[in-house]
C-alpha positions as YAML, in Angstrom:
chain: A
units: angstrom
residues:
- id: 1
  name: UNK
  ca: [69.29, 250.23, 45.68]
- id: 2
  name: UNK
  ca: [70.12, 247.65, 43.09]
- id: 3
  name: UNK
  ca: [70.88, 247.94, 39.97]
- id: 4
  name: UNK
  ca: [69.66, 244.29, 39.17]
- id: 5
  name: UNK
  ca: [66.60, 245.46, 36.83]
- id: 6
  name: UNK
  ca: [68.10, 248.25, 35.26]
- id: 7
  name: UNK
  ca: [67.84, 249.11, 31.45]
- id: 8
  name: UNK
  ca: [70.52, 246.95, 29.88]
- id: 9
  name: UNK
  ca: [68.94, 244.10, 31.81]
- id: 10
  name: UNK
  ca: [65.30, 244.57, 30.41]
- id: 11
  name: UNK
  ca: [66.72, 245.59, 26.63]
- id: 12
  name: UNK
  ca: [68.54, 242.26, 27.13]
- id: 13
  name: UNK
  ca: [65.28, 240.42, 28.02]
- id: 14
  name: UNK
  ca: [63.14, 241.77, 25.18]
- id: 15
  name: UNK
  ca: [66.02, 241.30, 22.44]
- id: 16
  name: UNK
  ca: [64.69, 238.86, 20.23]
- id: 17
  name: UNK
  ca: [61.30, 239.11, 21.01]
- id: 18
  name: UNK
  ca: [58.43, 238.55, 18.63]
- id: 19
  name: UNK
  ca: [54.96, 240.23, 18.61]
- id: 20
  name: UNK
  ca: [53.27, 237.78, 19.39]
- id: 21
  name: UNK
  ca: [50.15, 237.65, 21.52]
- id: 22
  name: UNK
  ca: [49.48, 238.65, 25.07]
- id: 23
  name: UNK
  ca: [46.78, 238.17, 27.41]
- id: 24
  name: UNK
  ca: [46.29, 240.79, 30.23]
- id: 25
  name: UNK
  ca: [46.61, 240.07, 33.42]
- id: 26
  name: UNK
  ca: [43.36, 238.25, 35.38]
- id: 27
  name: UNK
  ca: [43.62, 240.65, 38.08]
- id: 28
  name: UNK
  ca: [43.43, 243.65, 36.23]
- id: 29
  name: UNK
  ca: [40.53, 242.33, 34.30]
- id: 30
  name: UNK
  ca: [38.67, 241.59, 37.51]
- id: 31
  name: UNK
  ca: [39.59, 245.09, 39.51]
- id: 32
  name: UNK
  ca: [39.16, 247.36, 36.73]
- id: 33
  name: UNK
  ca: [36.16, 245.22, 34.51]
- id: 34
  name: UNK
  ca: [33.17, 247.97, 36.24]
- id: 35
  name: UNK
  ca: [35.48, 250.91, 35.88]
- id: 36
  name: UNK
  ca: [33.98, 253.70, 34.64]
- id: 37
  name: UNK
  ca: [36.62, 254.80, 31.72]
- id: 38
  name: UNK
  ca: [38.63, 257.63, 31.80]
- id: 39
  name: UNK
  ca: [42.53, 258.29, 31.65]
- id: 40
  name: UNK
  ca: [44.79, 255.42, 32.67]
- id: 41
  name: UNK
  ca: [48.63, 255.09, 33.43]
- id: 42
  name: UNK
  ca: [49.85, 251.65, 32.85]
- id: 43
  name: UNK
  ca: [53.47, 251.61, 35.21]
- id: 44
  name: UNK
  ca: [55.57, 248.90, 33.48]
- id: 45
  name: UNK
  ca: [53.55, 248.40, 30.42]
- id: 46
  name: UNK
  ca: [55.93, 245.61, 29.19]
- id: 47
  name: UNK
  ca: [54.49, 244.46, 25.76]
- id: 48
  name: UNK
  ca: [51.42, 246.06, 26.32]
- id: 49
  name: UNK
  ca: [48.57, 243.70, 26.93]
- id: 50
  name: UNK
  ca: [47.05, 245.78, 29.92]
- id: 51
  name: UNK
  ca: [47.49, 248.84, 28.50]
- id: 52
  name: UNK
  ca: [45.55, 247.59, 24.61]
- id: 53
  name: UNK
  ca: [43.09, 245.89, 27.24]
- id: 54
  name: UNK
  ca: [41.98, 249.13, 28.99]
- id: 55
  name: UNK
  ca: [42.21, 250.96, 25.67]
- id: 56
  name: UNK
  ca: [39.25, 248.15, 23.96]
- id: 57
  name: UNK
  ca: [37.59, 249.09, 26.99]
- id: 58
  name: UNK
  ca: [37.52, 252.67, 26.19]
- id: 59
  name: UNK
  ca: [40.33, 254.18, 28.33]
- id: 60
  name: UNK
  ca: [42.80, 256.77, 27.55]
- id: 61
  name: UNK
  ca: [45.90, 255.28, 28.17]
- id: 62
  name: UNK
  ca: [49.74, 256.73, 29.39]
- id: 63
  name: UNK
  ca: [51.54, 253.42, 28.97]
- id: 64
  name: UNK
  ca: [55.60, 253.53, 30.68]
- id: 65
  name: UNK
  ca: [58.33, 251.23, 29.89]
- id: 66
  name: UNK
  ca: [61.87, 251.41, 30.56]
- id: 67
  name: UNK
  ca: [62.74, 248.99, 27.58]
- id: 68
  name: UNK
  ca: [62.58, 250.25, 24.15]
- id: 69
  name: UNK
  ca: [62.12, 246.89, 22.97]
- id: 70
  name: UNK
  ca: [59.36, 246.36, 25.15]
- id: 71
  name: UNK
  ca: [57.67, 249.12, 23.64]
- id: 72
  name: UNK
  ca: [58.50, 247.94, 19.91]
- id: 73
  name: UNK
  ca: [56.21, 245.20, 20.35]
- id: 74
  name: UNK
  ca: [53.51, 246.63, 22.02]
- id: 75
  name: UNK
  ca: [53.29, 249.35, 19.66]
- id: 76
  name: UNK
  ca: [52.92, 246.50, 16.79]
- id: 77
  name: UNK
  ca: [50.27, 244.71, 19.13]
- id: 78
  name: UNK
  ca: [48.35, 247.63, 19.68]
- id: 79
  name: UNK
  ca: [48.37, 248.27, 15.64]
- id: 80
  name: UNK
  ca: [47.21, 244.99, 15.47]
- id: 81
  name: UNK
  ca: [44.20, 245.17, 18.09]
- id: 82
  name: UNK
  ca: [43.30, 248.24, 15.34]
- id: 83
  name: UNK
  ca: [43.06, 252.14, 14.93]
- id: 84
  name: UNK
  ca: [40.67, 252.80, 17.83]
- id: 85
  name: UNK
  ca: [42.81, 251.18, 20.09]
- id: 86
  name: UNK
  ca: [46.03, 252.25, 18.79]
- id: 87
  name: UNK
  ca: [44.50, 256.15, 18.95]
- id: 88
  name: UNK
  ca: [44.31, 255.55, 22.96]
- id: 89
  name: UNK
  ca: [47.68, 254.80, 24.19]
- id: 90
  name: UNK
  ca: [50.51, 257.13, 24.75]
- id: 91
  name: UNK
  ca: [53.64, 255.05, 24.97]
- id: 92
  name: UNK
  ca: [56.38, 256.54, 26.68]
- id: 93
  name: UNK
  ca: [59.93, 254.84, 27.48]
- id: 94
  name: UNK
  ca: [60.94, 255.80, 31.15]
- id: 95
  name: UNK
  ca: [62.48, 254.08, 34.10]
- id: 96
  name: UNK
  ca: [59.94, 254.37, 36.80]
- id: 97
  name: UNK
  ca: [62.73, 254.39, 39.48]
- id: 98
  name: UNK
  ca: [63.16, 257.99, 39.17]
- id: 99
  name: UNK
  ca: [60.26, 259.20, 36.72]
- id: 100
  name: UNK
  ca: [57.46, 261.19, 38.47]
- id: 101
  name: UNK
  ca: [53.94, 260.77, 36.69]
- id: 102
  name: UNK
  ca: [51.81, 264.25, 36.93]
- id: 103
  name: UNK
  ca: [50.16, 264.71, 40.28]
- id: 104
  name: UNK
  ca: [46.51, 263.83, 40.41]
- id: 105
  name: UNK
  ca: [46.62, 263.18, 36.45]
- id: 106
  name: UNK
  ca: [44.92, 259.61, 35.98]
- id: 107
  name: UNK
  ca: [41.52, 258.18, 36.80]
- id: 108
  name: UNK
  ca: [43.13, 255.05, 37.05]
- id: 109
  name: UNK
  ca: [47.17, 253.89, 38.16]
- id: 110
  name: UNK
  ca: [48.08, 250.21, 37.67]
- id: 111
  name: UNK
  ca: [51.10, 248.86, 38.52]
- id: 112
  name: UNK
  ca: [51.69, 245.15, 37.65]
- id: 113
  name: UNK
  ca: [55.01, 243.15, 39.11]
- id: 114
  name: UNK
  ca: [57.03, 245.77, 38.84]
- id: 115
  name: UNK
  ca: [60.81, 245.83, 39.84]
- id: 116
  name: UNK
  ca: [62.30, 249.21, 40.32]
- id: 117
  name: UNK
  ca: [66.16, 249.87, 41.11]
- id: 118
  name: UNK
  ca: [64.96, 252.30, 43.81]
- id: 119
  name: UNK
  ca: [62.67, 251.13, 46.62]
- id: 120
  name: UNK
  ca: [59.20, 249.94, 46.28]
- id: 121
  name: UNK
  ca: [58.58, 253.10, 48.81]
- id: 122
  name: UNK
  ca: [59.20, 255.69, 46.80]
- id: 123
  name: UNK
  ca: [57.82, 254.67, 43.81]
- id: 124
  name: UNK
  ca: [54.11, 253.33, 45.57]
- id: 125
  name: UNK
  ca: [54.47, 256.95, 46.61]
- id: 126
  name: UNK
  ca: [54.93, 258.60, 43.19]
- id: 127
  name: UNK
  ca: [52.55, 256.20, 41.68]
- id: 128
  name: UNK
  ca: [49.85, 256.93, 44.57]
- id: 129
  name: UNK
  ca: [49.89, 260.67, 43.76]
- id: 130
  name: UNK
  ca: [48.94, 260.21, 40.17]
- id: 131
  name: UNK
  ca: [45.77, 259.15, 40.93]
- id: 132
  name: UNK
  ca: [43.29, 261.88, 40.76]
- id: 133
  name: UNK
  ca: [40.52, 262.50, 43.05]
- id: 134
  name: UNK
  ca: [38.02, 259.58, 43.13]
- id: 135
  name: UNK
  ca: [40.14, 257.57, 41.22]
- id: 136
  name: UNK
  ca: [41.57, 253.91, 41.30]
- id: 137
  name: UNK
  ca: [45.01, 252.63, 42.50]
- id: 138
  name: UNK
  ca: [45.84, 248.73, 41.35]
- id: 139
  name: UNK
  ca: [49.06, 247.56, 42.83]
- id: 140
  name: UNK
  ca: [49.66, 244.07, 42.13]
- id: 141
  name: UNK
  ca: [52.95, 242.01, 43.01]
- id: 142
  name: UNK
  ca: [54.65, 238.92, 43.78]
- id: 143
  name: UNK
  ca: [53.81, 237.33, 47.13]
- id: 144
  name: UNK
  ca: [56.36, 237.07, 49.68]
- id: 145
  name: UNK
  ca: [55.54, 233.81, 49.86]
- id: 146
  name: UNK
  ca: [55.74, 233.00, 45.76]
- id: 147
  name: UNK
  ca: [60.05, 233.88, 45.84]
- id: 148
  name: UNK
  ca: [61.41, 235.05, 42.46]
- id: 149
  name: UNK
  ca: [64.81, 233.99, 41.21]
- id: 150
  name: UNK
  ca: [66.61, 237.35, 42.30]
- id: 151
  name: UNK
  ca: [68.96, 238.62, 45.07]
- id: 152
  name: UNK
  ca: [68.45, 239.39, 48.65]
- id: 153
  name: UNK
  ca: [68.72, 243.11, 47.77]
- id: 154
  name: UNK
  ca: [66.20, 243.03, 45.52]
- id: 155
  name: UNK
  ca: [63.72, 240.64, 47.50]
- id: 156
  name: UNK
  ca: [61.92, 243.17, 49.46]
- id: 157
  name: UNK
  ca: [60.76, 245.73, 46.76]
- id: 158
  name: UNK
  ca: [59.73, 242.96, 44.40]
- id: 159
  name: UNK
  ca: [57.74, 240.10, 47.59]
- id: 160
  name: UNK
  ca: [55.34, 242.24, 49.43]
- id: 161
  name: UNK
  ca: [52.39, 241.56, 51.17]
- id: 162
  name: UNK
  ca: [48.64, 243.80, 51.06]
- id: 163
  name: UNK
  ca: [49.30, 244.81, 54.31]
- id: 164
  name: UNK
  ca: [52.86, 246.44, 53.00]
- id: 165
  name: UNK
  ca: [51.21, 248.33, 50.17]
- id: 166
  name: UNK
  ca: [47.97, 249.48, 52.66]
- id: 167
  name: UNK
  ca: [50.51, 251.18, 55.30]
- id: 168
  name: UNK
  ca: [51.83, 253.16, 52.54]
- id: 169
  name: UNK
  ca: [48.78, 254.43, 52.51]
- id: 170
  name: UNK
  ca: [47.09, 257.56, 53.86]
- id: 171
  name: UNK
  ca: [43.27, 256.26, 55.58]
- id: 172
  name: UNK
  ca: [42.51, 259.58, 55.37]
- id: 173
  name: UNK
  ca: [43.32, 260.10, 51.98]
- id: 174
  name: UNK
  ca: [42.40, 256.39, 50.58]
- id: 175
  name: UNK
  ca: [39.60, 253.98, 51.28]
- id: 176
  name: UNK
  ca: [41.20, 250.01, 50.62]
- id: 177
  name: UNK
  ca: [38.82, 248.25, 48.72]
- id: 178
  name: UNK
  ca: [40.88, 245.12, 48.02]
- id: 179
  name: UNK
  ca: [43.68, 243.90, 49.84]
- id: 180
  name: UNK
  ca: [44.09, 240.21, 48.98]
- id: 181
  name: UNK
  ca: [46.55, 237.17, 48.31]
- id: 182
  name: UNK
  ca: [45.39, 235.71, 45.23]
- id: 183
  name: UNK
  ca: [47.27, 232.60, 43.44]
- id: 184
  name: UNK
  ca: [47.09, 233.02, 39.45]
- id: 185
  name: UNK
  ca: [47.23, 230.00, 37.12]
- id: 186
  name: UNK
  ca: [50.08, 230.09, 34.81]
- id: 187
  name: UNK
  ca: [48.08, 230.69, 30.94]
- id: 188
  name: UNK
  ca: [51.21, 229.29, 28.69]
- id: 189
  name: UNK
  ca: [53.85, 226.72, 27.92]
- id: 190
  name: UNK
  ca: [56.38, 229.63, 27.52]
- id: 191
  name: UNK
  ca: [55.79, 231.02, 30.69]
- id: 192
  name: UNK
  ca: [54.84, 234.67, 29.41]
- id: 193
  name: UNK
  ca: [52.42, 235.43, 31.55]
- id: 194
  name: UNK
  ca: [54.24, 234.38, 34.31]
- id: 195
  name: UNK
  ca: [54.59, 237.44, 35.81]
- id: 196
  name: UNK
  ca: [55.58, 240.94, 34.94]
- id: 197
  name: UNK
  ca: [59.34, 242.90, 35.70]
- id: 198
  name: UNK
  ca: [59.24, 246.72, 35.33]
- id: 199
  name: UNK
  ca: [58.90, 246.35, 31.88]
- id: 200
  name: UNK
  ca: [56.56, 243.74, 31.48]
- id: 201
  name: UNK
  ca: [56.89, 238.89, 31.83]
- id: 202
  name: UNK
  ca: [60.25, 237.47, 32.53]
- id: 203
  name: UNK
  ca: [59.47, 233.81, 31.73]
- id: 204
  name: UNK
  ca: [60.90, 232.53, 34.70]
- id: 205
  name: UNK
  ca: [58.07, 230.04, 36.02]
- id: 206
  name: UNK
  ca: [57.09, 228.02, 32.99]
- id: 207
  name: UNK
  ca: [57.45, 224.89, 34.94]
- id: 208
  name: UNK
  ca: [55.09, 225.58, 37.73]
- id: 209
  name: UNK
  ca: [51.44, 225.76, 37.66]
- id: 210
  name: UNK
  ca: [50.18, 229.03, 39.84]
- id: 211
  name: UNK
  ca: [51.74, 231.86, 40.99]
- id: 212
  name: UNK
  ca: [51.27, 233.48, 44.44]
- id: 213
  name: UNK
  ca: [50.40, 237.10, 44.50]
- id: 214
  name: UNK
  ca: [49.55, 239.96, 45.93]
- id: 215
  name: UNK
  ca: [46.46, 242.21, 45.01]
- id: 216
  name: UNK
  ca: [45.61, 245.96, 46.50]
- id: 217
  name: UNK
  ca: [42.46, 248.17, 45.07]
- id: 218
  name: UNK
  ca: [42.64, 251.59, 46.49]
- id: 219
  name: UNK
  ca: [40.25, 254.54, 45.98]
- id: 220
  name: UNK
  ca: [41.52, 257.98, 46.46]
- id: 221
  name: UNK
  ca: [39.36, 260.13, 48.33]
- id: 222
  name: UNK
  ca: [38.06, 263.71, 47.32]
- id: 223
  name: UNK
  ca: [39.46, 266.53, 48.74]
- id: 224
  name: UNK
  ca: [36.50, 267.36, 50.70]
- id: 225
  name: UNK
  ca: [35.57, 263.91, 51.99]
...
C-alpha cells in the first residue's frame, strides 16, 4: 500500500485549477460510442469530461472523485455543457481505495488511469461487481511499457497489461471483448489529457507525443448464461 496518491496529494494537484475545457478520453468514446444508455459509474471522474460525455449521450451518471477540487470544476463544466446534462450526473467525493460501489448497480463501470493507495486487485474487484447483468466493464490504464514518474511501490497498480486485468476476471462470469495496447496521441500543449490519476490528468507528459496504454472491454454475463 502506498500512500503516494492519497487525498492531500490530489487536493494539491487540483488547487489552482481553472474550469476550463476537457475532452474525454478517445478510448472511452470508441468502447462506449454503440452503448445502449443506461446508468453509468465514472471511477475517478477527475474534472469530469467522461462523465458530461456519457451524460450528452444520454446516460445516467454516478461520477467518484477523491478530490473536492476535482469535483468543483466538473460540477462548473457540467453547468456549462447545460441543464440536461447537469440533471444526469451524481457527483460524489470518495476515495476509491476503500469505497465499495452497489453490487450489480450500473449498466456501465469505467475506470480511466486510476491510482488507488490500495492494490489495483481489490479495487478491479469492487469495480467488477458493480456492473450489472449484461452490462459493460471499461478498464483503461497506463502500459507497463509507457512508465509514469512514480515509485516502485506504486508501479504495479498503476502499469498493467490486458492480460493483468483479463485474469482478474471470472470466464464464466465475463466474456472479454477488448483486450488491447493502444498508444493515444497527446491532444494539448498543457499536457491535460495526458493521462488520468484517481481523480482525473496529472500533466506529467506534455513533452511527449503518445502515450502507451492499456485498453480492456468486458461484458458481464447473465445469471443464467
Amino acid at each position: 500500500m502506498t500512500e503516494e496518491f492519497s487525498k492531500a496529494y490530489w487536493e494539491g494537484h487540483y488547487h489552482g485549477h481553472g474550469a476550463g475545457h476537457r475532452t474525454p478520453n478517445p478510448h472511452l468514446v470508441a468502447e462506449a460510442a454503440e452503448l445502449t444508455p443506461g446508468t453509468a459509474l465514472d471511477a475517478g471522474c477527475g474534472e469530469g469530461a467522461e462523465a458530461i460525455w456519457l451524460a450528452a449521450q444520454g446516460w445516467q451518471v454516478t461520477a467518484v472523485d477523491i478530490a473536492d477540487g476535482a469535483l468543483r470544476n466538473a460540477r462548473a463544466h457540467a453547468q456549462a455543457a447545460g441543464d440536461p446534462v447537469a440533471a444526469r450526473i451524481d457527483w460524489l467525493q470518495a476515495d476509491l481505495s476503500d469505497w465499495a460501489p452497489p453490487v450489480e448497480r450500473f449498466d456501465l463501470v469505467c475506470s480511466l488511469y486510476v491510482h488507488p493507495t490500495t492494490s489495483r486487485e481489490s479495487l478491479a474487484d469492487r469495480l467488477a461487481a458493480a456492473v450489472a447483468p449484461g452490462g459493460t466493464l471499461l478498464i483503461v490504464g497506463h502500459h507497463p511499457s509507457d512508465p509514469r514518474p512514480v515509485s516502485h511501490a506504486a508501479a504495479r497498480d498503476v502499469h498493467f497489461t490486458a492480460a493483468d486485468v483479463a485474469a482478474g476476471l471470472d470466464p464464466d462470469r465475463w466474456e472479454i471483448l477488448v483486450a488491447e495496447d493502444r498508444h493515444r496521441p497527446i491532444t494539448g500543449d498543457d499536457g491535460h489529457h495526458s493521462h488520468h490519476g484517481q481523480d482525473g490528468h496529472d500533466g506529467h507528459d506534455s513533452h511527449r507525443h503518445s502515450l502507451h496504454d492499456t485498453v480492456v472491454r468486458a461484458r458481464k454475463l447473465p445469471h443464467n448464461a
